[in-house]
Backbone as ProteinMPNN parsed JSONL, in Angstrom:
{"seq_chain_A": "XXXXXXXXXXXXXXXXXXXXXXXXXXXXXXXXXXXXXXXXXXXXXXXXXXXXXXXXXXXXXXXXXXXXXXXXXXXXXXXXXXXXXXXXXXXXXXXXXXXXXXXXXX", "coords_chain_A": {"N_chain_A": [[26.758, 27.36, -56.181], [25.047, 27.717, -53.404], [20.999, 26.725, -53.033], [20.527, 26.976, -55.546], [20.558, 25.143, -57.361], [18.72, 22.931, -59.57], [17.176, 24.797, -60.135], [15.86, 25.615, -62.87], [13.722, 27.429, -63.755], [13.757, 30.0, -65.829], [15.5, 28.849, -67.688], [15.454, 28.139, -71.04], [14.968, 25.139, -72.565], [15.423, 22.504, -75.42], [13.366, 20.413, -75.107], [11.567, 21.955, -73.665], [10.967, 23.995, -75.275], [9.59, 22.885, -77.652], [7.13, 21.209, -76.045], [6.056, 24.052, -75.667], [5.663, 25.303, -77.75], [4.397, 23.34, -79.228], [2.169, 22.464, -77.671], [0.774, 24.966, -77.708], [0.092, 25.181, -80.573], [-1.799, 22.882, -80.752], [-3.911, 23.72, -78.327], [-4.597, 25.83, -79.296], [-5.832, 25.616, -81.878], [-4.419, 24.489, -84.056], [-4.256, 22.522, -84.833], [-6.797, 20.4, -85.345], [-9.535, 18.576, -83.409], [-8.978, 15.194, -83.228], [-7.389, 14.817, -85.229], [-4.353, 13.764, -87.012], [-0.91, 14.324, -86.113], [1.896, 15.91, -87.391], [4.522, 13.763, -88.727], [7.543, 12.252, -86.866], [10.216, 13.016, -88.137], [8.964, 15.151, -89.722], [7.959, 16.858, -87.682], [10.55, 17.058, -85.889], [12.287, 18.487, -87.605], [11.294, 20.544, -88.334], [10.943, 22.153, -85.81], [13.803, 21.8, -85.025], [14.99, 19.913, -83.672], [16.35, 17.068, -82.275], [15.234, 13.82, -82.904], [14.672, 12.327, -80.402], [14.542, 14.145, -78.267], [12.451, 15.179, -79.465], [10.363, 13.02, -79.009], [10.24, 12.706, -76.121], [9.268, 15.18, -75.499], [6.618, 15.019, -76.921], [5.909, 12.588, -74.952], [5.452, 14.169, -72.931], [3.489, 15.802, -73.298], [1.288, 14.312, -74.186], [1.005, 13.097, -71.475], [0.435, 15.169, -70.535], [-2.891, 15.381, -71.263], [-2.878, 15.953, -73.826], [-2.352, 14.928, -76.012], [-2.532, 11.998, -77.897], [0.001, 8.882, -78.401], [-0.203, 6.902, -80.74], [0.925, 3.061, -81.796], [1.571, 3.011, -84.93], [-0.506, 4.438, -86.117], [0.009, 7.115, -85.179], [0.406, 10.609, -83.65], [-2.016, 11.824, -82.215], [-4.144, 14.844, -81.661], [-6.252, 14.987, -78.632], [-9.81, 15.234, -77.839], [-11.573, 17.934, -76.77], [-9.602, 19.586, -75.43], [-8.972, 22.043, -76.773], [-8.963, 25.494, -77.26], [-9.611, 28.268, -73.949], [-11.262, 27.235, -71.969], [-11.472, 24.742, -70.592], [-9.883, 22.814, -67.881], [-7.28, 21.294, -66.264], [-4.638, 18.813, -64.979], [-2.034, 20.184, -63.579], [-0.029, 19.41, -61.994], [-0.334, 17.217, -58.842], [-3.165, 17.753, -57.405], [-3.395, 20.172, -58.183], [-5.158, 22.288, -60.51], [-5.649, 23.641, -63.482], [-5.796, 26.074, -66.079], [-6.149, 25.002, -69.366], [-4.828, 26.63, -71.146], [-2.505, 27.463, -69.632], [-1.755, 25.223, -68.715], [0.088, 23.785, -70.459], [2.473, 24.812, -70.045], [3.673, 24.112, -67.898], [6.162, 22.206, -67.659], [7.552, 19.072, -67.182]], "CA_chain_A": [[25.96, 28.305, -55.446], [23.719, 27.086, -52.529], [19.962, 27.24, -53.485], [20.301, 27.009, -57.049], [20.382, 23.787, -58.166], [17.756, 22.24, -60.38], [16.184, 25.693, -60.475], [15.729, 26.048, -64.002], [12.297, 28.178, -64.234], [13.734, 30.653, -67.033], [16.265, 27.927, -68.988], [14.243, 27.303, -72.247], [15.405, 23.879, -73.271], [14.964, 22.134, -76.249], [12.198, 20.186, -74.57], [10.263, 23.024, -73.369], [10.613, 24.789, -76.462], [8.754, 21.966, -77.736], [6.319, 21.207, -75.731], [5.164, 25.315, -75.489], [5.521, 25.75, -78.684], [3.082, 22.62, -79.9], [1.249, 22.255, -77.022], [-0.076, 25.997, -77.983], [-0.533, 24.851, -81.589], [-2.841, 22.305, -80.246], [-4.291, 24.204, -77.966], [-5.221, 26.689, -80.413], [-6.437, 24.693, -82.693], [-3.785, 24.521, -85.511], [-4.529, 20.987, -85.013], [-7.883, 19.757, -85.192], [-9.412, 17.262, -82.642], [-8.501, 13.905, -83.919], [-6.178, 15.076, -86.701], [-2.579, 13.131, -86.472], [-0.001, 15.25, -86.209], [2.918, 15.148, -88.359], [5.44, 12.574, -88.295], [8.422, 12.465, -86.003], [10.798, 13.81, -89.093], [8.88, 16.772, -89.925], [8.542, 17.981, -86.417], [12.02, 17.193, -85.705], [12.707, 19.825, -88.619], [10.167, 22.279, -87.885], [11.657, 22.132, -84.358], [15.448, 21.959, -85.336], [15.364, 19.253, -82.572], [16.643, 15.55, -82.782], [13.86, 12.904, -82.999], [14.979, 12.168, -79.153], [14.147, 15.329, -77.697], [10.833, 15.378, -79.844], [9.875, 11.838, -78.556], [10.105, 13.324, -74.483], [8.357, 16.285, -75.561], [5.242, 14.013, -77.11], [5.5, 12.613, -74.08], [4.974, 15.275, -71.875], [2.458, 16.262, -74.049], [0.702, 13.279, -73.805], [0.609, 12.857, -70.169], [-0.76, 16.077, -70.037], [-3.804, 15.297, -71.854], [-3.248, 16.796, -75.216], [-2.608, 14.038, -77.212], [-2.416, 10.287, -77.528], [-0.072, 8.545, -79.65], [-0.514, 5.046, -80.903], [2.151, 2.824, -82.661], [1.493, 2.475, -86.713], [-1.544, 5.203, -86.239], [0.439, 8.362, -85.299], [-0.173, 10.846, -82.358], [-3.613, 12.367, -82.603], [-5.391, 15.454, -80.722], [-7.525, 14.483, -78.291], [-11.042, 15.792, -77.83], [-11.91, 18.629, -75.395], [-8.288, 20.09, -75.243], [-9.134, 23.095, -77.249], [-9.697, 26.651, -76.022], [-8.952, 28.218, -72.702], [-12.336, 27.159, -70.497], [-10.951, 23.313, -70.159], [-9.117, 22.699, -67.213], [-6.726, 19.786, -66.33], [-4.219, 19.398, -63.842], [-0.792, 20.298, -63.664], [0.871, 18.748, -61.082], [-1.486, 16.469, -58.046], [-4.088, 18.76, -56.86], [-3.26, 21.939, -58.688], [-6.068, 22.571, -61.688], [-5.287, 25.081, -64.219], [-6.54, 25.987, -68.066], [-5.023, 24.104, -70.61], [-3.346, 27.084, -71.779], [-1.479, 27.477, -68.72], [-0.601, 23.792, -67.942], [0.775, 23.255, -70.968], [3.423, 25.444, -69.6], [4.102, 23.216, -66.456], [6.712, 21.516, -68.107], [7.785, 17.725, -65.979]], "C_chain_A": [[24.815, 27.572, -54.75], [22.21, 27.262, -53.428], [19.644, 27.158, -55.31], [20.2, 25.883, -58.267], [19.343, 23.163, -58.716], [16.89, 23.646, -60.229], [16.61, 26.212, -62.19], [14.127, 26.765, -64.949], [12.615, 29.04, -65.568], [14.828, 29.878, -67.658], [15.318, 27.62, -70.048], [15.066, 26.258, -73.052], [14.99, 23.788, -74.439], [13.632, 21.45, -76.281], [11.47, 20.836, -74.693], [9.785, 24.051, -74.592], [9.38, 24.032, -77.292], [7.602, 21.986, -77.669], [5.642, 22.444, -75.178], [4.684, 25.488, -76.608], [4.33, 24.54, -79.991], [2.372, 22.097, -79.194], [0.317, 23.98, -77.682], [-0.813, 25.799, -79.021], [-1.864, 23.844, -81.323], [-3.845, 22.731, -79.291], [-5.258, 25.295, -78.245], [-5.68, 26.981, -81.803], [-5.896, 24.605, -84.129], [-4.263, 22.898, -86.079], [-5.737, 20.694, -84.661], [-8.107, 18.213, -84.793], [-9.528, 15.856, -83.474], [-7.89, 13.574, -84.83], [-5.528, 14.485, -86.038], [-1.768, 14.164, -86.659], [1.297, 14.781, -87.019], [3.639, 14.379, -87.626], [6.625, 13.11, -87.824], [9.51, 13.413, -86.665], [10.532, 15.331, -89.189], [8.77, 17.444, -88.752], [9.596, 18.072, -85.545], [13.013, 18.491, -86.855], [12.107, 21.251, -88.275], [10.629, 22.664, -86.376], [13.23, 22.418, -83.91], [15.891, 20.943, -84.072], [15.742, 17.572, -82.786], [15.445, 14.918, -82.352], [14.046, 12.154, -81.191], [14.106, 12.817, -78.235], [12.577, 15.627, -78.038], [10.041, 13.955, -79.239], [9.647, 12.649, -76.923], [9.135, 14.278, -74.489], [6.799, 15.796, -75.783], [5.09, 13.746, -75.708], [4.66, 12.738, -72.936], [3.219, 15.663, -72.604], [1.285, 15.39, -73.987], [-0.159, 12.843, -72.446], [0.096, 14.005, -69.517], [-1.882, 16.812, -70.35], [-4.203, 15.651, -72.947], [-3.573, 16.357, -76.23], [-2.363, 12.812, -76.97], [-1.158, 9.809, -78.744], [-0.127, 6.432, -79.364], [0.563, 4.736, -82.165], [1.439, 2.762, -84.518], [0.052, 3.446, -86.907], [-0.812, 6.881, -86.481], [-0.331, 9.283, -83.699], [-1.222, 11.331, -82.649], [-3.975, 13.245, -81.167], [-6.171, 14.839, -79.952], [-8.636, 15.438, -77.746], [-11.075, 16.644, -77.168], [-10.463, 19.474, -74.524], [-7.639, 21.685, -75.879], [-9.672, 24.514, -76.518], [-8.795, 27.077, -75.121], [-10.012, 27.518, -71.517], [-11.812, 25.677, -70.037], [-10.193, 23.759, -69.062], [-8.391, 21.361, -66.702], [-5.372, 19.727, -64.998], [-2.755, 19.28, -63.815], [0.01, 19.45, -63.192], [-0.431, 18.184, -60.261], [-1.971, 17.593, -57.071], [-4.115, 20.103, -57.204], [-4.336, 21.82, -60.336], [-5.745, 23.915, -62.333], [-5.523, 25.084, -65.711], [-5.285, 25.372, -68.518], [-4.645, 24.759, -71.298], [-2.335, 27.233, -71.032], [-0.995, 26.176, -68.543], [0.142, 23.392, -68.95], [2.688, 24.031, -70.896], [4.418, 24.949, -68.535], [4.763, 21.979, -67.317], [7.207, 20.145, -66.709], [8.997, 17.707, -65.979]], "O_chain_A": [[23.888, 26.98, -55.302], [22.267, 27.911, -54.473], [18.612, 27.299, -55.965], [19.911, 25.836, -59.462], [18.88, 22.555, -57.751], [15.68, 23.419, -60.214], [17.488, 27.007, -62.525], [13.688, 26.663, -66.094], [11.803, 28.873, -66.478], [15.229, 30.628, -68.548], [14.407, 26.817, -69.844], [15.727, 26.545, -74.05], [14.245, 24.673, -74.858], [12.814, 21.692, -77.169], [10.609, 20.737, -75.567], [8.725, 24.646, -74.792], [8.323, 24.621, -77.518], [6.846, 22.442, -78.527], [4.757, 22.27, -74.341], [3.499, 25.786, -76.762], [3.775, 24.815, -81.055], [1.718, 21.171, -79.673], [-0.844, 23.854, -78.07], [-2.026, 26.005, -78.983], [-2.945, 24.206, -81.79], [-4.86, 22.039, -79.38], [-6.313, 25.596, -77.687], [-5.84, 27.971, -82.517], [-6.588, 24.627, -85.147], [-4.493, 22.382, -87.172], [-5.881, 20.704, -83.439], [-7.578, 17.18, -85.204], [-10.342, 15.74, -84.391], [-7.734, 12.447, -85.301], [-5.654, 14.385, -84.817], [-2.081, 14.961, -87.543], [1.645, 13.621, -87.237], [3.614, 14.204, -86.408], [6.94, 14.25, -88.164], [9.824, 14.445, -86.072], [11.242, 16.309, -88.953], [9.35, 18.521, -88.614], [9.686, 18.892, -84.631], [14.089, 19.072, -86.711], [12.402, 22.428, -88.07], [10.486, 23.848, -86.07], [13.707, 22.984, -82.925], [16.978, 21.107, -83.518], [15.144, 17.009, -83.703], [14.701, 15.426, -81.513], [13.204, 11.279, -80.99], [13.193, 12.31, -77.582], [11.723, 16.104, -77.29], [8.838, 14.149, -79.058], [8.56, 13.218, -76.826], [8.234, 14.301, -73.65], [5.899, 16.102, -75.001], [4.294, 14.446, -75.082], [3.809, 12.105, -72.31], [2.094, 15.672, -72.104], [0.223, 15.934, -73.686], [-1.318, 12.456, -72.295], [-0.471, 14.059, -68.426], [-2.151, 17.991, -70.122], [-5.38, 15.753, -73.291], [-4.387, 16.696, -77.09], [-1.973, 12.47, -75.854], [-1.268, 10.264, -79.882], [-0.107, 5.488, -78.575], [0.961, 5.478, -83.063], [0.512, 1.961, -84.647], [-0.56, 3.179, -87.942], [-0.954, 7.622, -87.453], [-1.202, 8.854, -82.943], [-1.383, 11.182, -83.86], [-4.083, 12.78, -80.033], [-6.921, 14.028, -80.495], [-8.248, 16.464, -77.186], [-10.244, 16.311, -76.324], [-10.402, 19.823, -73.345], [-6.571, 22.267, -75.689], [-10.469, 24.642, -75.589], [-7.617, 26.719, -75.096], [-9.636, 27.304, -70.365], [-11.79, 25.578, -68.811], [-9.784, 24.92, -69.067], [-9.057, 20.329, -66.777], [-5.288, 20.645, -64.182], [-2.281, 18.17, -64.054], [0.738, 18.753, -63.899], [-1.537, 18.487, -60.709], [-1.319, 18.165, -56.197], [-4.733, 21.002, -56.633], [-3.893, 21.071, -61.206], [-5.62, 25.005, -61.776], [-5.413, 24.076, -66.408], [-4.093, 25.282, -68.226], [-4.047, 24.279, -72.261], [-1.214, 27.174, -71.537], [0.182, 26.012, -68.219], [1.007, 22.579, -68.625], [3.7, 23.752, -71.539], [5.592, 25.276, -68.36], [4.122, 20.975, -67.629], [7.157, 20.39, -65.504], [9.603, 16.905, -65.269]]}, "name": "protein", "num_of_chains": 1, "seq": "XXXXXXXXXXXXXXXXXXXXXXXXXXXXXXXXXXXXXXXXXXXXXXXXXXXXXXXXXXXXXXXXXXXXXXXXXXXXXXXXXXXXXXXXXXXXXXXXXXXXXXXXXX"}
């Protein structure tokens, strides 16, 4: 079908499930700033997702300012990512709260 290709706005991947579903936790402060977050295992369980799929999702997550990770430390919250008044930017030149961008999956 013409037009339809790579439009996947309502597909909820394994990815996106992901990264909505613990970008919010972070967002809403299940995770406190500079806590580590669990290890790749348990949120590959808590997720029902292979340690693949949860690696991309970090990622994303990552690059869109939520969290950091570091090798032999673990990923960690980062500061000022809590809330809705933050803003950060989705895509280049679009600004939007950091509860909405964590929605703007890549």
């Amino acid at each position: 079908m013409p037009g339809t290709f790579g439009n996947q706005r309502g597909k909820r991947t394994s990815h996106r499930l992901v990264v909505e579903e613990l970008g919010q936790a972070v967002v809403g402060g299940e995770f406190a700033i500079g806590e580590t977050l669990p290890g790749d295992t348990d949120l590959a369980a808590r997720f029902s997702v292979s340690r693949t799929v949860l690696r991309e999702a970090m990622k994303t997550l990552a690059a869109k300012g939520l969290v950091v990770a570091r090798a032999r430390i673990g990923t960690r919250v980062l500061p000022g990512r809590t809330g809705t008044s933050s803003t950060a930017t989705c895509s280049p030149g679009i600004s939007a709260p950091v509860s909405t961008r964590i929605s703007c999956v890549m």
